[in-house]
Structure formats: structure tokens, C-alpha cells
C-alpha positions as CSV (number, residue, x, y, z in Angstrom):
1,X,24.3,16.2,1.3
2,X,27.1,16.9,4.2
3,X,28.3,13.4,5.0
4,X,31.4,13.4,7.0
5,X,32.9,10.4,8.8
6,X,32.7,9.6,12.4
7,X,35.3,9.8,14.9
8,X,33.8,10.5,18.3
9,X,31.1,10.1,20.5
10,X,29.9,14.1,19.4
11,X,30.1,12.9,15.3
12,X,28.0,10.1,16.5
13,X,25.4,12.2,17.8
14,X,25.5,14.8,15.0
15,X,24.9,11.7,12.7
16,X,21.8,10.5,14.6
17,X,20.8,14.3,14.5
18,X,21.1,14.2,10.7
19,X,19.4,10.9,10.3
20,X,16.7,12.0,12.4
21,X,16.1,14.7,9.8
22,X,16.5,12.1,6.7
23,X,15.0,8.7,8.4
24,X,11.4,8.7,6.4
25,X,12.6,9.3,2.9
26,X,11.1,7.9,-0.2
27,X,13.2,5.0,-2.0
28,X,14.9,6.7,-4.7
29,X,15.5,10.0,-3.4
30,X,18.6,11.7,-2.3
31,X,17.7,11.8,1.1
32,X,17.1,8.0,1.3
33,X,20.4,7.7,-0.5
34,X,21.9,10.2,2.4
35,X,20.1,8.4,4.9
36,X,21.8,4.7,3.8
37,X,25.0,6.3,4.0
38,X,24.1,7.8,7.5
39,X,23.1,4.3,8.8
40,X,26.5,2.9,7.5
41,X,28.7,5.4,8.8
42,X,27.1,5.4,12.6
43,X,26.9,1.0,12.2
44,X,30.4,0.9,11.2
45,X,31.7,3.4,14.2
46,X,29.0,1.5,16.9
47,X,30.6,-2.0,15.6
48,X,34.2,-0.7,16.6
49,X,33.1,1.2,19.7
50,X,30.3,-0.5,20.9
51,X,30.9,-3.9,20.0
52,X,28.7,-6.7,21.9
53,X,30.1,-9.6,22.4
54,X,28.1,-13.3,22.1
55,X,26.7,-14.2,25.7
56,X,28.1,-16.2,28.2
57,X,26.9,-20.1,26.9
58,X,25.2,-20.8,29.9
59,X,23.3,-17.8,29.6
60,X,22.7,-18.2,26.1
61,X,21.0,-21.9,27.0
62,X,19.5,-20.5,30.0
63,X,18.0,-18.1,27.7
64,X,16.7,-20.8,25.1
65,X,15.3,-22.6,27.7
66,X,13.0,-19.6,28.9
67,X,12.1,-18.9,25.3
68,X,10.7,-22.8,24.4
69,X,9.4,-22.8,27.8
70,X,12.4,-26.1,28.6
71,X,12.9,-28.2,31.6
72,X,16.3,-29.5,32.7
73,X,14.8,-33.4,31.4
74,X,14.3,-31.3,28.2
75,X,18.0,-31.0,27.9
76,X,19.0,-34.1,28.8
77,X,18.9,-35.0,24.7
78,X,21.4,-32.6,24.2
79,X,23.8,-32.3,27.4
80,X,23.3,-35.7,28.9
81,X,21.7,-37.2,32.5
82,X,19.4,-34.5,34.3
83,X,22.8,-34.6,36.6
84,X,25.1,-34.0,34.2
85,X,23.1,-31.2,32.9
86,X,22.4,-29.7,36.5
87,X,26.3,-29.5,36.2
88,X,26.7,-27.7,32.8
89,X,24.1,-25.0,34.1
90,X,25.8,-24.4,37.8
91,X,29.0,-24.1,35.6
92,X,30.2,-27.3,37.7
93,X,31.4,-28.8,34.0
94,X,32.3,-27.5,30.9
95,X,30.3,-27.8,27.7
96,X,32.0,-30.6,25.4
97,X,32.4,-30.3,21.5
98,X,29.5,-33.2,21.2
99,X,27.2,-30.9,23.7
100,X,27.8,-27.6,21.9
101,X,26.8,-29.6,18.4
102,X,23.7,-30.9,19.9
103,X,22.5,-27.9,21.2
104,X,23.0,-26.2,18.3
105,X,21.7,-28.3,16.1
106,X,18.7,-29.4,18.1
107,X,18.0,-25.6,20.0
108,X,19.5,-23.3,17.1
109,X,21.6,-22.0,19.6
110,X,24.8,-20.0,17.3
111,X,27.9,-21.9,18.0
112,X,29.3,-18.3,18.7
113,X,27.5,-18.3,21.6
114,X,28.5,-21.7,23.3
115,X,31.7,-21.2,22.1
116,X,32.1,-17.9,24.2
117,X,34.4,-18.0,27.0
118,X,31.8,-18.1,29.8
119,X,32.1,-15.6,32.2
């Protein structure tokens, strides 16, 4: 086992290269043990470099209403009048606290994502 730590974009690569060659050990072996520590190196260097951030909110609801297949009326239990929801998706008014709790807790939409700073 050569592990080494990553520190570039090229270590990064010759990680991926090396778990390439390690990916379909058996539990137990040294290669699946080599291939654990691979997959925590090149996580811990893509979370630093490569970090991705929670979406916009809007986007996040606009996203949740293509999933479930939602209407704006379908939102109106969780953001208010079909106007006043019409507003929160045109970005024409902010999300409140009480808005962000609904939707969360009605949509499962993470707080971290209507808590963003929209774009």
C-alpha cells in the first residue's frame, strides 16, 4: 500500500488512478482497506476544493415542485395566497422564517437550502 496525501489536482488524479486499480476488493482485504483510505483522502481534498454549495431556495422549491409534480395552489399551504407565492418564486419577496418552516416541514426541503442566500 503507497498512500500518500493529496495536495493537487495531479495527486487527485493519481488517487482515482489507484482507486481504479483497488475499487472491487473483497471486505476484509488489504486492498478494500487501501481502497477506504483512497475514497477518504480524494472526499476530504474534493470537500475543500470542490465544495458545492446548497442551491439557491427558489431553485431548491422550484426543484421540489417538479419532483411531486406541484402547482403554485399546491404551495399556497406553505408560502401563502397563490399571489403571494407567485412573488416568492419571481424573487419579488423574500422567504419568511414561518415560510422556510413550512416548507420544510411539509416538502422536506433542508433548511440549508432555503436558508441559502439566493442568487
Amino acid at each position: 500500500m503507497n498512500i500518500k496525501p493529496i495536495r493537487n489536482d495531479d495527486d487527485l488524479a493519481a488517487a482515482f488512478r489507484q482507486l481504479e486499480a483497488v475499487f472491487q476488493s473483497a471486505a476484509g482485504t488489504p486492498e478494500s482497506d487501501e481502497r477506504d483510505i483512497i475514497v477518504t483522502l480524494i472526499e476530504a481534498y474534493e470537500n475543500t476544493h470542490y465544495a458545492i454549495a446548497p442551491p439557491d431556495p427558489i431553485e431548491a422549491i422550484k426543484f421540489r415542485m417538479e419532483q411531486q409534480g406541484l402547482t403554485i395552489r399546491d404551495l399556497e399551504a406553505y408560502i401563502g395566497s397563490s399571489r403571494r407565492v407567485s412573488d416568492v418564486l419571481s424573487r419579488k419577496r423574500p422567504l419568511s422564517l414561518t415560510m422556510v418552516k413550512r416548507l420544510h416541514d411539509g416538502l422536506r426541503i433542508p433548511y440549508e437550502s432555503l436558508l441559502n442566500s439566493p442568487n
